[in-house]
N, CA, C and O atoms as a GROMACS GRO file, in nm:
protein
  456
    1UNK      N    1   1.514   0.529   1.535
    1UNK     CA    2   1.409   0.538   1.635
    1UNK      C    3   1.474   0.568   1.769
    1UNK      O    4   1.557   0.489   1.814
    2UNK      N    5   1.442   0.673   1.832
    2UNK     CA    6   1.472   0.688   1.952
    2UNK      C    7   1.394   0.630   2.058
    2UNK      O    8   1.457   0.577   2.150
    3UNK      N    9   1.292   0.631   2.062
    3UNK     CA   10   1.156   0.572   2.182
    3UNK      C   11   1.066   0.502   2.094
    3UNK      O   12   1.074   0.504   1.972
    4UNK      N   13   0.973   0.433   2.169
    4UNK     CA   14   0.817   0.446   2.151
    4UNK      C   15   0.714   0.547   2.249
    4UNK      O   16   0.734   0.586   2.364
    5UNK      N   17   0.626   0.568   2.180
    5UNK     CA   18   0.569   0.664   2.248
    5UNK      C   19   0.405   0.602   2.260
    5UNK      O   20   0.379   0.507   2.187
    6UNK      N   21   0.320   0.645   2.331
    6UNK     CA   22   0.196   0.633   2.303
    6UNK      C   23   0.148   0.796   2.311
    6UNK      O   24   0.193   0.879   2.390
    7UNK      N   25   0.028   0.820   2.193
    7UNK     CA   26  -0.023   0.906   2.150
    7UNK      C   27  -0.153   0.905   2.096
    7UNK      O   28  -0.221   1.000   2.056
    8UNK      N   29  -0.182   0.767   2.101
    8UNK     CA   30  -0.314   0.754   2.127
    8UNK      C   31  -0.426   0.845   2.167
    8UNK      O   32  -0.544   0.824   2.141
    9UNK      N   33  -0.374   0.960   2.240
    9UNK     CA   34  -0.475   1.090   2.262
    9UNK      C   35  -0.489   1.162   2.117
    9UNK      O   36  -0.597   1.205   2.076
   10UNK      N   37  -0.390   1.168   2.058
   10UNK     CA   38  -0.382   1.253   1.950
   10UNK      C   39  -0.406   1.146   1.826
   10UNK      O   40  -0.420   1.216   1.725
   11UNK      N   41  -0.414   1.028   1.797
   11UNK     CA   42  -0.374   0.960   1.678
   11UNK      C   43  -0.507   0.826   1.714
   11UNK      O   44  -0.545   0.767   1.612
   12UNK      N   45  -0.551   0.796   1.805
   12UNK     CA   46  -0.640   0.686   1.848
   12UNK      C   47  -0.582   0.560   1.803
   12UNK      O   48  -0.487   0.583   1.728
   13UNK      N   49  -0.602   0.446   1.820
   13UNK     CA   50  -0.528   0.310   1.795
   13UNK      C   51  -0.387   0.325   1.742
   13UNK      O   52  -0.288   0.286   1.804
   14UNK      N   53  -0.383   0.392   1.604
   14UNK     CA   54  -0.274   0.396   1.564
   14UNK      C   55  -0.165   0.476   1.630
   14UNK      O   56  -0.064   0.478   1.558
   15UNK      N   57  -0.152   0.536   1.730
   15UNK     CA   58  -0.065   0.609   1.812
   15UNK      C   59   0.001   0.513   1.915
   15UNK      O   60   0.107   0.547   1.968
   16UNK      N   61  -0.057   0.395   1.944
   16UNK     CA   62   0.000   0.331   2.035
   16UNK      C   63   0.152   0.243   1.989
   16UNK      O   64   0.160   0.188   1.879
   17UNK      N   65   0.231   0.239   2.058
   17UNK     CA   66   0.355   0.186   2.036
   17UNK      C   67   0.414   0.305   1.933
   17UNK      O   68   0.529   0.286   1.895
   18UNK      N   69   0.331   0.450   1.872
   18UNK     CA   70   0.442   0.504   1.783
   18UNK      C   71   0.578   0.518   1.771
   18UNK      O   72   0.630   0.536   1.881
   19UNK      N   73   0.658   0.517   1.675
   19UNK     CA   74   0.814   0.546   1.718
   19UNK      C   75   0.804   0.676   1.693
   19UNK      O   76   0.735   0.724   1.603
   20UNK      N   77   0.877   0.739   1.774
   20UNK     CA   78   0.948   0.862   1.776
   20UNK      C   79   1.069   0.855   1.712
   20UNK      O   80   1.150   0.771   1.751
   21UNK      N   81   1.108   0.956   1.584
   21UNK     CA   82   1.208   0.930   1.499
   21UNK      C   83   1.327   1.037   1.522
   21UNK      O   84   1.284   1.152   1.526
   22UNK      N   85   1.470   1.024   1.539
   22UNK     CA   86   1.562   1.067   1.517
   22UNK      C   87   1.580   1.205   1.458
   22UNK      O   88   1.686   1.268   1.452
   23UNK      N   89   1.461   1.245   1.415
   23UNK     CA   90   1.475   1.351   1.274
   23UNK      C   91   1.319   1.419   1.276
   23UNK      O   92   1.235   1.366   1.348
   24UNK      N   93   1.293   1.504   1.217
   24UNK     CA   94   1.180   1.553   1.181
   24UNK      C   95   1.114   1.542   1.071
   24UNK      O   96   1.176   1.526   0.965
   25UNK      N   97   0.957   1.550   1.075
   25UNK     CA   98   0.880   1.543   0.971
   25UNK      C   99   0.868   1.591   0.877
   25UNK      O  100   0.750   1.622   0.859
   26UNK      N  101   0.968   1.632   0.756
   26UNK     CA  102   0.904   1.744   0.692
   26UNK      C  103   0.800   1.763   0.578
   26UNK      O  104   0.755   1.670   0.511
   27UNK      N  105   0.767   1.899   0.564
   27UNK     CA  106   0.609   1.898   0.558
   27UNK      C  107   0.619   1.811   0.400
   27UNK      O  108   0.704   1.824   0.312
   28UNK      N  109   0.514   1.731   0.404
   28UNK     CA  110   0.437   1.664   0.309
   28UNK      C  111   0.537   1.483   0.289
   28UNK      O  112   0.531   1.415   0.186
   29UNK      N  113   0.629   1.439   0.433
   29UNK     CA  114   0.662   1.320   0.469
   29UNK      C  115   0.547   1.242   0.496
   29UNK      O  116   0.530   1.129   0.451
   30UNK      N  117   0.471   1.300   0.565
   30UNK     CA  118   0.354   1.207   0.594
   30UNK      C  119   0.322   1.083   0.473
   30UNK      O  120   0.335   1.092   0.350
   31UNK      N  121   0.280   0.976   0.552
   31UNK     CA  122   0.290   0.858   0.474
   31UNK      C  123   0.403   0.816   0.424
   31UNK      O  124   0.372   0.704   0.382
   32UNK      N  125   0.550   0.837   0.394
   32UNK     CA  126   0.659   0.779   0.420
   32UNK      C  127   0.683   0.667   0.520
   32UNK      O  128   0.658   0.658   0.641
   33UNK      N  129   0.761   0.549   0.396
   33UNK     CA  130   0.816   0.440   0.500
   33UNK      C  131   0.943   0.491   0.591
   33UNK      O  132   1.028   0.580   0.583
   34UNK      N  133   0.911   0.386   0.681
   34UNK     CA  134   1.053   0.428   0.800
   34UNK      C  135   1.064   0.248   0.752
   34UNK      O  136   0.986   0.153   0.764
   35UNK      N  137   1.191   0.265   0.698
   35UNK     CA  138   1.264   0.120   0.646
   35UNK      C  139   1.365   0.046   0.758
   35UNK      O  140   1.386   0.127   0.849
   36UNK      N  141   1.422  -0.059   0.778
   36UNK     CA  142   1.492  -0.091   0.841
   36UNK      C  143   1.610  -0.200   0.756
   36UNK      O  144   1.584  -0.301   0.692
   37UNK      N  145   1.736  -0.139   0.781
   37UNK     CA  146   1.795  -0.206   0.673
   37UNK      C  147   1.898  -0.258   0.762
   37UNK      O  148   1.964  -0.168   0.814
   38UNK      N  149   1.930  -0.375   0.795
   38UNK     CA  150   2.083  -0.433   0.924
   38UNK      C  151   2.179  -0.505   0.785
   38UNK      O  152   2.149  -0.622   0.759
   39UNK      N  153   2.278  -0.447   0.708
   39UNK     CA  154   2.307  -0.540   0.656
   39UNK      C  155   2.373  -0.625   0.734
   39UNK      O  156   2.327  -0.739   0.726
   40UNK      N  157   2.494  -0.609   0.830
   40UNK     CA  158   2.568  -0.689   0.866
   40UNK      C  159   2.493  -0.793   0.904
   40UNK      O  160   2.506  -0.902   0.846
   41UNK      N  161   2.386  -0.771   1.027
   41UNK     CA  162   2.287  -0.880   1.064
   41UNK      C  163   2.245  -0.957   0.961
   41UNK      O  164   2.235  -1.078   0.985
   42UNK      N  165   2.211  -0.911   0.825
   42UNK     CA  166   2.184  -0.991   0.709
   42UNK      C  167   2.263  -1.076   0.646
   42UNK      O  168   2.216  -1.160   0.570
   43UNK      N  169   2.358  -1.067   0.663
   43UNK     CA  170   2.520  -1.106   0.580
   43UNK      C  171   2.590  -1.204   0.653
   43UNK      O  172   2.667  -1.286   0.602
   44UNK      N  173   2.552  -1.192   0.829
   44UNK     CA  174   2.610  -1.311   0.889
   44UNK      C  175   2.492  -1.453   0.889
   44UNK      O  176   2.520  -1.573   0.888
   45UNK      N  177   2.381  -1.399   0.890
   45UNK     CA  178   2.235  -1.486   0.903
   45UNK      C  179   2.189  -1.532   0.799
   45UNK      O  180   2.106  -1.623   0.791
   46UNK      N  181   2.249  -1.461   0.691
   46UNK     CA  182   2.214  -1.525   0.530
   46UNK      C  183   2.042  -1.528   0.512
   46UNK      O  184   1.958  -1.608   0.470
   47UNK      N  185   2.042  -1.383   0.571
   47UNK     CA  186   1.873  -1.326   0.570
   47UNK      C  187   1.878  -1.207   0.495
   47UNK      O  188   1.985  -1.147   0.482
   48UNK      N  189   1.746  -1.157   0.430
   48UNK     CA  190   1.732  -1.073   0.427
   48UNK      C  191   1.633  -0.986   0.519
   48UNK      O  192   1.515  -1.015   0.536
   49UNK      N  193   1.696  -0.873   0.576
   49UNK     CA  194   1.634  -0.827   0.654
   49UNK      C  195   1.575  -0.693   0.657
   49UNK      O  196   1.525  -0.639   0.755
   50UNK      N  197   1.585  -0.640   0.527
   50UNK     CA  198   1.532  -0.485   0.506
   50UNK      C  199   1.395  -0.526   0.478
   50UNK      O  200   1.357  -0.624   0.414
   51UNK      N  201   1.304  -0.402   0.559
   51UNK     CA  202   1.183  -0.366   0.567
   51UNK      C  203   1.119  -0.268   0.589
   51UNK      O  204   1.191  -0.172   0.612
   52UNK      N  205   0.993  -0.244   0.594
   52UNK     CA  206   0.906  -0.141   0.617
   52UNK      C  207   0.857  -0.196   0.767
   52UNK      O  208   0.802  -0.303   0.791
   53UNK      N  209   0.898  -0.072   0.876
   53UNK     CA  210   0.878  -0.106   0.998
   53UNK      C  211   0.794   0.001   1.054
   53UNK      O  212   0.736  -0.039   1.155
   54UNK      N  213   0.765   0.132   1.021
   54UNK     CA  214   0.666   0.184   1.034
   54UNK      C  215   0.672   0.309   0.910
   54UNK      O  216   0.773   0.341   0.846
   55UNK      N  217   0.517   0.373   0.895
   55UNK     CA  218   0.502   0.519   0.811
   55UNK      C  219   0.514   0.636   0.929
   55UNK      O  220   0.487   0.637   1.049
   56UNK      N  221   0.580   0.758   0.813
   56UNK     CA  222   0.546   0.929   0.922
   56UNK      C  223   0.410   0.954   0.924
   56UNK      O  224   0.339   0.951   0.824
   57UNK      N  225   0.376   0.975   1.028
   57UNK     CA  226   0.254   1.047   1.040
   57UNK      C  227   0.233   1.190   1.134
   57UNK      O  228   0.123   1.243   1.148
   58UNK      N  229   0.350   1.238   1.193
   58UNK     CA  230   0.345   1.350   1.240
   58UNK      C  231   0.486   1.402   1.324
   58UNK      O  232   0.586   1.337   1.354
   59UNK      N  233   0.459   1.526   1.345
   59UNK     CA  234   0.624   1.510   1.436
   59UNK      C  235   0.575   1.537   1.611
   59UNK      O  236   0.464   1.555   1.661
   60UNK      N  237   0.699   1.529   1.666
   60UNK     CA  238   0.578   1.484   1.788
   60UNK      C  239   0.618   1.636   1.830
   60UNK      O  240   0.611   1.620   1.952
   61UNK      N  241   0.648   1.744   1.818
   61UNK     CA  242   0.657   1.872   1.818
   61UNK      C  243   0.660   1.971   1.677
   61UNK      O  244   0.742   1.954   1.587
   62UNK      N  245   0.549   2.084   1.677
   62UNK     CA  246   0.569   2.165   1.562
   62UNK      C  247   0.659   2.277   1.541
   62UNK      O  248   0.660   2.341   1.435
   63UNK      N  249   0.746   2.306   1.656
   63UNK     CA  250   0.836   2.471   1.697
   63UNK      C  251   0.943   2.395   1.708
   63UNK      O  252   0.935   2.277   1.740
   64UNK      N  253   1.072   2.463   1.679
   64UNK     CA  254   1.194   2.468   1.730
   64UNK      C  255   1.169   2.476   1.818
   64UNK      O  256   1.077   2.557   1.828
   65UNK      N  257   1.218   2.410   1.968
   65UNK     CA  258   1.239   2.434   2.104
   65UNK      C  259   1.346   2.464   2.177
   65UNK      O  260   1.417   2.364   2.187
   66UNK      N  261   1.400   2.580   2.247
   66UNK     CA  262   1.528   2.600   2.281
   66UNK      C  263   1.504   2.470   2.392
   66UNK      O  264   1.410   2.412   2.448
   67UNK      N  265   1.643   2.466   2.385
   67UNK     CA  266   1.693   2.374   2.516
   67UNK      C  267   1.838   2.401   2.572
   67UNK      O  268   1.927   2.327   2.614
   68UNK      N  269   1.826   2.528   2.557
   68UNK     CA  270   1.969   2.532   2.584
   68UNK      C  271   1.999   2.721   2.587
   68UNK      O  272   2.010   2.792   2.487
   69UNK      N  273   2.007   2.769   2.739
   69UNK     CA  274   2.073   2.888   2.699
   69UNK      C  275   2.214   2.957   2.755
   69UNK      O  276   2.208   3.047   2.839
   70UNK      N  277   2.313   2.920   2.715
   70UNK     CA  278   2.438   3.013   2.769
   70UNK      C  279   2.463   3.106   2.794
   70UNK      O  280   2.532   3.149   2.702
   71UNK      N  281   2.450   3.204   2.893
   71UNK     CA  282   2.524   3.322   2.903
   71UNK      C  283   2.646   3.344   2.975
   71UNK      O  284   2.661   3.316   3.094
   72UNK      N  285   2.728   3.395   2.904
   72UNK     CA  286   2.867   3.440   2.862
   72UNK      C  287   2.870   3.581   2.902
   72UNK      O  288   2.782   3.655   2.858
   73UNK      N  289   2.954   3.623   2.977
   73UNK     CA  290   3.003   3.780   3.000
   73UNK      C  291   3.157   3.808   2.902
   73UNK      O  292   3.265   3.752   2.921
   74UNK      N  293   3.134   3.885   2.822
   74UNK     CA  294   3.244   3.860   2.705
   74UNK      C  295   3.358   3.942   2.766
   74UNK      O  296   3.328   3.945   2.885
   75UNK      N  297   3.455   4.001   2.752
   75UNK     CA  298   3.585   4.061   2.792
   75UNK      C  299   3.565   4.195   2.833
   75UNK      O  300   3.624   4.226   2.936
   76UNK      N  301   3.479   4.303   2.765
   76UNK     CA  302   3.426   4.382   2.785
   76UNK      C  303   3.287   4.408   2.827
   76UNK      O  304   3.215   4.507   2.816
   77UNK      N  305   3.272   4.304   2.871
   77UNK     CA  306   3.153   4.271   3.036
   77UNK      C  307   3.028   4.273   2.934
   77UNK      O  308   2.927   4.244   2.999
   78UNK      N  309   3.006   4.292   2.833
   78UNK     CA  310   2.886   4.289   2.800
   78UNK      C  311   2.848   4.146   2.800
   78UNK      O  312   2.936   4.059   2.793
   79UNK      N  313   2.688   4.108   2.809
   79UNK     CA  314   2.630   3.985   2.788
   79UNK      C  315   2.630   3.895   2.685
   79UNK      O  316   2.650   3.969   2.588
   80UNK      N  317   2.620   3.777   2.641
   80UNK     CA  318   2.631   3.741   2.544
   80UNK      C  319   2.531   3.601   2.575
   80UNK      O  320   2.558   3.527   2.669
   81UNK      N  321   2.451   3.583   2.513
   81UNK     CA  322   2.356   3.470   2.494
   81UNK      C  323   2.310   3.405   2.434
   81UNK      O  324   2.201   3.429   2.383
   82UNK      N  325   2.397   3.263   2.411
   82UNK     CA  326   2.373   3.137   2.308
   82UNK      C  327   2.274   3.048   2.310
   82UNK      O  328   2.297   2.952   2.383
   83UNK      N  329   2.126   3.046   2.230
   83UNK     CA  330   2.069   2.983   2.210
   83UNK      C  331   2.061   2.846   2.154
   83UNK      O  332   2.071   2.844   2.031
   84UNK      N  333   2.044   2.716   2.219
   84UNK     CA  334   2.061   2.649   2.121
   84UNK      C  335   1.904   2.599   2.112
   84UNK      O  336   1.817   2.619   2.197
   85UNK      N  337   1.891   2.533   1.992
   85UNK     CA  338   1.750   2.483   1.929
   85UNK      C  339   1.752   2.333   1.897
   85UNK      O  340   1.842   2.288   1.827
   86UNK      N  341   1.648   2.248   1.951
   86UNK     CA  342   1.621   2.129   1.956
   86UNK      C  343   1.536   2.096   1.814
   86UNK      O  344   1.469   2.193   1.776
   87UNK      N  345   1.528   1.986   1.735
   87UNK     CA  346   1.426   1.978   1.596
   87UNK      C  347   1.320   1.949   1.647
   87UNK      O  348   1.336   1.921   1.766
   88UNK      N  349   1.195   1.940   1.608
   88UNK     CA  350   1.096   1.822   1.623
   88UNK      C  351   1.182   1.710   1.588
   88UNK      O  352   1.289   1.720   1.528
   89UNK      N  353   1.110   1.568   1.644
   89UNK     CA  354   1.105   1.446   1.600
   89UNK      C  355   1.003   1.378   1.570
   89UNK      O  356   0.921   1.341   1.654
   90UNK      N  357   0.994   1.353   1.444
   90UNK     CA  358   0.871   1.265   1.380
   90UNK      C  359   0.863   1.156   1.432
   90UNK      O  360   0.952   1.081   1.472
   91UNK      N  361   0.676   1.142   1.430
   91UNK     CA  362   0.636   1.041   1.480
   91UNK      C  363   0.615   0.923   1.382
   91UNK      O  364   0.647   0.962   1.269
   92UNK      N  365   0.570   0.779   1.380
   92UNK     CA  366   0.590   0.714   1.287
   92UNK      C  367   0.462   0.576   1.377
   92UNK      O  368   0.441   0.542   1.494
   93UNK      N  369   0.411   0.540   1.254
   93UNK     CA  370   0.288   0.458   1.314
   93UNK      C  371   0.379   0.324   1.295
   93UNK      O  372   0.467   0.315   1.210
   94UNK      N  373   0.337   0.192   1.412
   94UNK     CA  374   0.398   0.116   1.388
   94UNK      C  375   0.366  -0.004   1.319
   94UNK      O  376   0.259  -0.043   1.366
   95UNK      N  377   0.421  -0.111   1.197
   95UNK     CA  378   0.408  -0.128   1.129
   95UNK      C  379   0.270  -0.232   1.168
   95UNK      O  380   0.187  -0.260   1.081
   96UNK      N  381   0.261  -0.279   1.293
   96UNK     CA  382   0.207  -0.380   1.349
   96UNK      C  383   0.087  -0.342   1.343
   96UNK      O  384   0.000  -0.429   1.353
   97UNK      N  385   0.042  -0.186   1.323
   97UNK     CA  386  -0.076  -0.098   1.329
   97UNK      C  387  -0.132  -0.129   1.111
   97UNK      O  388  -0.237  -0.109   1.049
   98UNK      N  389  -0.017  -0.174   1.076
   98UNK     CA  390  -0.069  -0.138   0.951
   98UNK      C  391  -0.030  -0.296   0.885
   98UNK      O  392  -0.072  -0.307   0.770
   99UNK      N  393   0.026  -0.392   0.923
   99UNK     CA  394  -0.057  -0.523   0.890
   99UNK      C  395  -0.145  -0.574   0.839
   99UNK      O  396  -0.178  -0.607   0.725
  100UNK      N  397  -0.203  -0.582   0.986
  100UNK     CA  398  -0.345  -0.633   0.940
  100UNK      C  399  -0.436  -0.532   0.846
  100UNK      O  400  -0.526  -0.589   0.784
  101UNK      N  401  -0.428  -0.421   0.832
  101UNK     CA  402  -0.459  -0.365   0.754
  101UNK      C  403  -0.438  -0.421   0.568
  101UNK      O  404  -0.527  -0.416   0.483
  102UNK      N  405  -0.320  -0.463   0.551
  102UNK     CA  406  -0.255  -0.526   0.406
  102UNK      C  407  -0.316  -0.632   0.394
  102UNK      O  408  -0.378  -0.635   0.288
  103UNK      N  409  -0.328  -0.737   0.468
  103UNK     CA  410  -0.341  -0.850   0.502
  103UNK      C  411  -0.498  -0.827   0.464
  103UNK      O  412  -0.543  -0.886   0.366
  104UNK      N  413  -0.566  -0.757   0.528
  104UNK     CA  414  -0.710  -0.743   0.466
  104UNK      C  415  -0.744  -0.702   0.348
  104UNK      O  416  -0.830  -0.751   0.275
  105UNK      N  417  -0.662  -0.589   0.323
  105UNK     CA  418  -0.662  -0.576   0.150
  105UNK      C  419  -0.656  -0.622   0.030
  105UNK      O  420  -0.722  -0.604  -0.072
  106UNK      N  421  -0.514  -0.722   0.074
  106UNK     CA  422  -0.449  -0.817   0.008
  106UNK      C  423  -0.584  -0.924  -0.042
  106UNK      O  424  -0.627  -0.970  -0.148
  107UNK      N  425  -0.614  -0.931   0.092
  107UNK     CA  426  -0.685  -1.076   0.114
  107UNK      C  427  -0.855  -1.066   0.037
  107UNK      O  428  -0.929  -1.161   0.013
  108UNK      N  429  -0.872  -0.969   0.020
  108UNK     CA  430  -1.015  -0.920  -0.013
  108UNK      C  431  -1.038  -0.888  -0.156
  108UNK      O  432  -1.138  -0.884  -0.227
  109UNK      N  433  -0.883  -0.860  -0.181
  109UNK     CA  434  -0.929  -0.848  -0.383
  109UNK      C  435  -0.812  -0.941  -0.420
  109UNK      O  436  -0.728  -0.901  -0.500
  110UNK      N  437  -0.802  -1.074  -0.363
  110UNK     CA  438  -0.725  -1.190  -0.430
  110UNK      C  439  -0.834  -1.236  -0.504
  110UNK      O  440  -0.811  -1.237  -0.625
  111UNK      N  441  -0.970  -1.284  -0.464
  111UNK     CA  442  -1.033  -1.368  -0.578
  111UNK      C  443  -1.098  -1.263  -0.679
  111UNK      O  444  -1.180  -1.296  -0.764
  112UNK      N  445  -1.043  -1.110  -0.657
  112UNK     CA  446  -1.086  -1.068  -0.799
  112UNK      C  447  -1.031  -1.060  -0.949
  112UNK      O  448  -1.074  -1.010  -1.053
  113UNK      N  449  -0.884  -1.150  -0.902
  113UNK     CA  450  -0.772  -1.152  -1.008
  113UNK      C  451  -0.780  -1.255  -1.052
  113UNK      O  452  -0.697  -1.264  -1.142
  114UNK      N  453  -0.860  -1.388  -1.036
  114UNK     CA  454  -0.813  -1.528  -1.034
  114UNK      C  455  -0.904  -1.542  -1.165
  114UNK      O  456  -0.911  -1.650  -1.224
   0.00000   0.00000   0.00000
């Protein structure tokens, strides 16, 4: 996770607190867990600490974006111009958005098993 973001314009409730991910969405990630795994933190705390901390739900850009252009005059004076290209980074709903969501699910077809 690099940030949180709010996006709430684009996503309504569930956009708020999104993480912005390291990496991009690719097509058909959507609904993917974003896991969180610390072993060391786990191993000194005698916890377990891997989880589901948020799902993809979009990237927060659809284009390659330059961010970067060099120009170079090469030995024989001609121009030379290095593009570089930025990824999207996927967005990711946060898990706190999808809780209470389980928690209601969970909770609503427990007495249909009993």
């Amino acid at each position: 996770m690099t940030r949180t973001v709010d996006v709430s314009d684009r996503f309504g409730p569930a956009g708020e607190n999104a993480m912005e991910l390291s990496f991009p969405a690719l097509m058909g990630a959507s609904g993917a867990p974003v896991m969180f795994n610390e072993l060391l933190l786990a191993s000194r705390m005698g916890k377990h600490t891997m989880g589901i901390v948020g799902v993809i739900i979009a990237n927060a850009s659809y284009h390659l974006l330059p961010t970067q252009i060099a120009s170079v005059l090469t030995d024989d004076n001609k121009l030379y111009e290095e593009v570089r290209f930025m990824l999207p980074q996927a967005l990711a709903v946060s898990v706190k958005h999808l809780r209470p969501m389980y928690d209601r699910a969970m909770n609503a077809g427990a007495g249909q098993y009993s």
